[in-house]
C-alpha positions as CSV (number, residue, x, y, z in Angstrom):
1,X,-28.1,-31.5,1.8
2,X,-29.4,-32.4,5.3
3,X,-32.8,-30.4,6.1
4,X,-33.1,-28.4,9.2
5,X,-35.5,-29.5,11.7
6,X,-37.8,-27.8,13.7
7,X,-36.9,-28.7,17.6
8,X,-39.4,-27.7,20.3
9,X,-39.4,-28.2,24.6
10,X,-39.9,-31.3,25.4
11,X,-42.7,-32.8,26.9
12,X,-43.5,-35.6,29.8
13,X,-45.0,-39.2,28.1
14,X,-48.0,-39.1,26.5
15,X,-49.6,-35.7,28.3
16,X,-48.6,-32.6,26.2
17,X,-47.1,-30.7,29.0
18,X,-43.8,-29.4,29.5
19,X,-42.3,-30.0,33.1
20,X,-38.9,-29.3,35.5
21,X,-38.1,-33.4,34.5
22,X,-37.8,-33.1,31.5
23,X,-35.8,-29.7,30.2
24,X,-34.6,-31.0,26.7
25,X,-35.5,-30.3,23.1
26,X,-36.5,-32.7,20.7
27,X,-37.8,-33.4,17.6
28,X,-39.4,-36.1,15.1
29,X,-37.8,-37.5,12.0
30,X,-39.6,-40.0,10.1
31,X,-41.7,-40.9,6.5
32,X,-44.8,-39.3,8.6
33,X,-43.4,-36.2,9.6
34,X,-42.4,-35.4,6.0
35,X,-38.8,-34.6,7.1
36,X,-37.3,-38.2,6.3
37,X,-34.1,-38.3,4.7
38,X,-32.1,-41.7,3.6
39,X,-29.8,-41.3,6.9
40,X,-32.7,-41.3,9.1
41,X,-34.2,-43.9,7.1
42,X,-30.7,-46.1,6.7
43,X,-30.7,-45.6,10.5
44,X,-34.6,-46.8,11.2
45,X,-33.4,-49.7,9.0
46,X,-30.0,-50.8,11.4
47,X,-32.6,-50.4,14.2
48,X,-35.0,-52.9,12.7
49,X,-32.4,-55.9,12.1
50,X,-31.1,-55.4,15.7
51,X,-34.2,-55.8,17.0
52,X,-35.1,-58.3,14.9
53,X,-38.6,-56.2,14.6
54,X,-40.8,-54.7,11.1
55,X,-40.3,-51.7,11.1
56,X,-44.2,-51.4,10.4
57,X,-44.1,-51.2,14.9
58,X,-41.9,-48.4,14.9
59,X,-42.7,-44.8,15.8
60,X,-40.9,-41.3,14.4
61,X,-37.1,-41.0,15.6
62,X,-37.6,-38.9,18.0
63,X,-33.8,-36.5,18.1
64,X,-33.6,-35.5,22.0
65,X,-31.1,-31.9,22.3
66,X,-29.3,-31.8,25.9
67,X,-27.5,-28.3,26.6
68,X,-26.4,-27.4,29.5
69,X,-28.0,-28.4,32.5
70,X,-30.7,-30.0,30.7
71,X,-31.9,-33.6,31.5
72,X,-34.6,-36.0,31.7
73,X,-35.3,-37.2,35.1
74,X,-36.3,-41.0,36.2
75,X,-38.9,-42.5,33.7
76,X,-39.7,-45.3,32.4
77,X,-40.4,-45.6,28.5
78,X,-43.6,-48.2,28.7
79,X,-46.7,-46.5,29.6
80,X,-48.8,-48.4,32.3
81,X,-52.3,-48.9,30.6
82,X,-54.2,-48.2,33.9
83,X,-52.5,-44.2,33.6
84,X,-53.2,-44.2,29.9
85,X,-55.6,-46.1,28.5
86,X,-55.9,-43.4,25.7
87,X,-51.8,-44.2,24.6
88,X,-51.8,-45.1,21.1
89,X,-49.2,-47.4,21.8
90,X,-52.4,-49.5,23.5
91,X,-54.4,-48.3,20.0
92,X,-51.7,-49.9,17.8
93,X,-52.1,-53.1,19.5
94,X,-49.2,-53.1,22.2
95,X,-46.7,-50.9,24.0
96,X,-42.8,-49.6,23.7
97,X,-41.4,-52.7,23.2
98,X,-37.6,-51.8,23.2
99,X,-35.7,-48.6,23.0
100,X,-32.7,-47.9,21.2
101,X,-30.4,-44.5,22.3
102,X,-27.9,-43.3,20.2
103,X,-25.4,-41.0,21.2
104,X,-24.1,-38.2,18.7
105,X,-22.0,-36.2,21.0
106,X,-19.7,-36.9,23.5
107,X,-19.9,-35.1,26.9
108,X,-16.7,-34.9,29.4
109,X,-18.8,-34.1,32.3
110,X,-22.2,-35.5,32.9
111,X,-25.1,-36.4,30.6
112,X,-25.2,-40.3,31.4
113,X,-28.2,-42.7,31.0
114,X,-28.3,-43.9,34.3
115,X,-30.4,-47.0,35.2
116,X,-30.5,-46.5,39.3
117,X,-32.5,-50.4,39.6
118,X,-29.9,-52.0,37.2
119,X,-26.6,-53.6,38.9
120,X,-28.1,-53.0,42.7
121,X,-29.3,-55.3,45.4
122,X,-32.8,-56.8,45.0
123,X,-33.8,-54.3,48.0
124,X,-32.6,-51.3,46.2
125,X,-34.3,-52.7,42.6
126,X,-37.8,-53.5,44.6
127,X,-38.0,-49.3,45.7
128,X,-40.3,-47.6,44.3
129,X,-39.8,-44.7,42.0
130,X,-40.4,-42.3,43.5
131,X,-37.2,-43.1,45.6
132,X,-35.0,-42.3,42.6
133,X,-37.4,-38.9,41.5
134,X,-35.3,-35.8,40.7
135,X,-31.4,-35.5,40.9
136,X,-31.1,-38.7,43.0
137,X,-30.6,-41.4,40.6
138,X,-27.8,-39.2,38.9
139,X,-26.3,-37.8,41.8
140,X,-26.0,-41.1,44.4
141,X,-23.8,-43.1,41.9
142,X,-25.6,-46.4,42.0
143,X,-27.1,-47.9,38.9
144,X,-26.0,-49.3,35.6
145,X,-24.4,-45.7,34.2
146,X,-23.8,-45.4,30.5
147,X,-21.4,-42.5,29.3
148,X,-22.4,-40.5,26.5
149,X,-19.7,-41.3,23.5
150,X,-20.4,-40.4,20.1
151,X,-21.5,-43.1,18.3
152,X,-22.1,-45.3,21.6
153,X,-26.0,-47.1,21.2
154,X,-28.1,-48.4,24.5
155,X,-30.5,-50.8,23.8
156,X,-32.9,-51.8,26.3
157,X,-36.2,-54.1,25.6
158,X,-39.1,-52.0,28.1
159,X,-41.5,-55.3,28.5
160,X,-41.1,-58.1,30.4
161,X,-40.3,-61.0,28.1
162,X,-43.7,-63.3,29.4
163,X,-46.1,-60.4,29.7
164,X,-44.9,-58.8,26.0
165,X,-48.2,-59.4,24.5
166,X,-49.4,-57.2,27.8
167,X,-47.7,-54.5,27.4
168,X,-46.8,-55.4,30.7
169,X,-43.5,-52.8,31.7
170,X,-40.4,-54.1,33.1
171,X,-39.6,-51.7,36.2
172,X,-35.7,-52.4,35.6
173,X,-35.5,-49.9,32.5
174,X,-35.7,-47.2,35.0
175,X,-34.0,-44.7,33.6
176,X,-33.1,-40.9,33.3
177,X,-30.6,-38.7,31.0
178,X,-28.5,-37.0,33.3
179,X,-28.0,-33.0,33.1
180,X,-24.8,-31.9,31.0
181,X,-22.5,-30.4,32.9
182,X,-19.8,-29.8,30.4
183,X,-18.2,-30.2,26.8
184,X,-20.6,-31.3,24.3
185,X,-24.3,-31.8,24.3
C-alpha cells in the first residue's frame, strides 16, 4: 500500500522561513528521505529520460499541497549565487537546471502556473521582478498561463543554455502557482 507522508508549511528557497508567498504544504519523497516507493521512483525515472539527465543530479520530489487560497507567489527556481553562496545546489557543483511540474488534480477555478515574462513584449519581459511581486502576475492576465489538469506536466529548463555550467538563471522562468479558488487542489 502507498505510505502516508508527513506534509509541513512550506517554506521560501533555500532560507527555512515560512512567508505570505508562499502558503502551501509540501513534502519530500525520495531514496533519502526513506519514504521512496516504486511510483515515486518509476516517476523520478520518466523525469530522467525527458531530460535526458542521470538521475545522480536530481534532488527529492518535492509534493507541493494547494488548498484553498493557497499559492506561491513570483519566483524563480535557480538561486542567484551572489544571494546564496551557501545553496547546495552551488556545493553539488551547479544549480536547478530544469524543473518538471506535474499536476495531480484538476482545479476549475484558479491555481495556474503563470509565467508573467513568457509570451509578452520584450519591454514587459525586461521588468524587474518586483513588478510582477504578489497577486499581480496572476491577477493582470499576461503571461504564458498553464491550467492545472490532472495529469498535465510543465517542463521548463531554469539556466540559460550558454551560461549552464554557471549556474547562470534564465529570468524567463518567472513563475508563480496561482491561489485556488475552487474545485480541486
Amino acid at each position: 500500500g502507498r505510505r502516508a507522508h508527513n506534509y509541513f508549511r512550506s517554506e521560501v528557497g533555500n532560507t527555512g522561513r515560512v512567508s505570505q508567498v508562499r502558503t502551501s504544504t509540501q513534502t519530500w519523497v525520495g531514496p533519502s528521505m526513506y519514504n521512496d516507493d516504486e511510483v515515486f521512483a518509476r516517476v523520478r525515472q520518466r523525469a530522467a529520460q525527458l531530460t535526458r539527465t542521470s538521475l545522480d543530479v536530481f534532488e527529492e520530489t518535492q509534493v507541493v499541497l494547494y488548498r484553498r487560497h493557497q499559492h506561491y507567489y513570483v519566483h524563480a527556481d535557480f538561486t542567484y549565487k551572489v544571494e546564496d553562496p551557501d545553496n547546495p545546489y552551488y556545493a553539488a557543483g551547479g544549480n536547478r537546471l530544469v524543473t518538471l511540474i506535474y499536476y495531480l488534480n484538476t482545479v476549475r477555478r484558479g491555481g495556474e502556473t503563470v509565467f508573467p515574462r513568457a509570451n509578452v513584449s520584450a519591454a514587459v519581459a525586461a521588468l524587474p521582478s518586483f513588478v510582477f511581486a504578489g497577486r499581480k502576475a496572476c491577477t493582470d492576465g499576461t503571461g504564458l498561463r498553464v491550467a492545472p489538469v490532472k495529469g498535465r506536466v510543465a517542463m521548463f529548463y531554469n539556466l540559460l543554455e550558454n551560461s549552464t555550467l554557471d549556474g547562470v538563471g534564465d529570468p524567463l522562468t518567472l513563475h508563480a502557482g496561482c491561489d485556488v479558488l475552487g474545485g480541486g487542489g
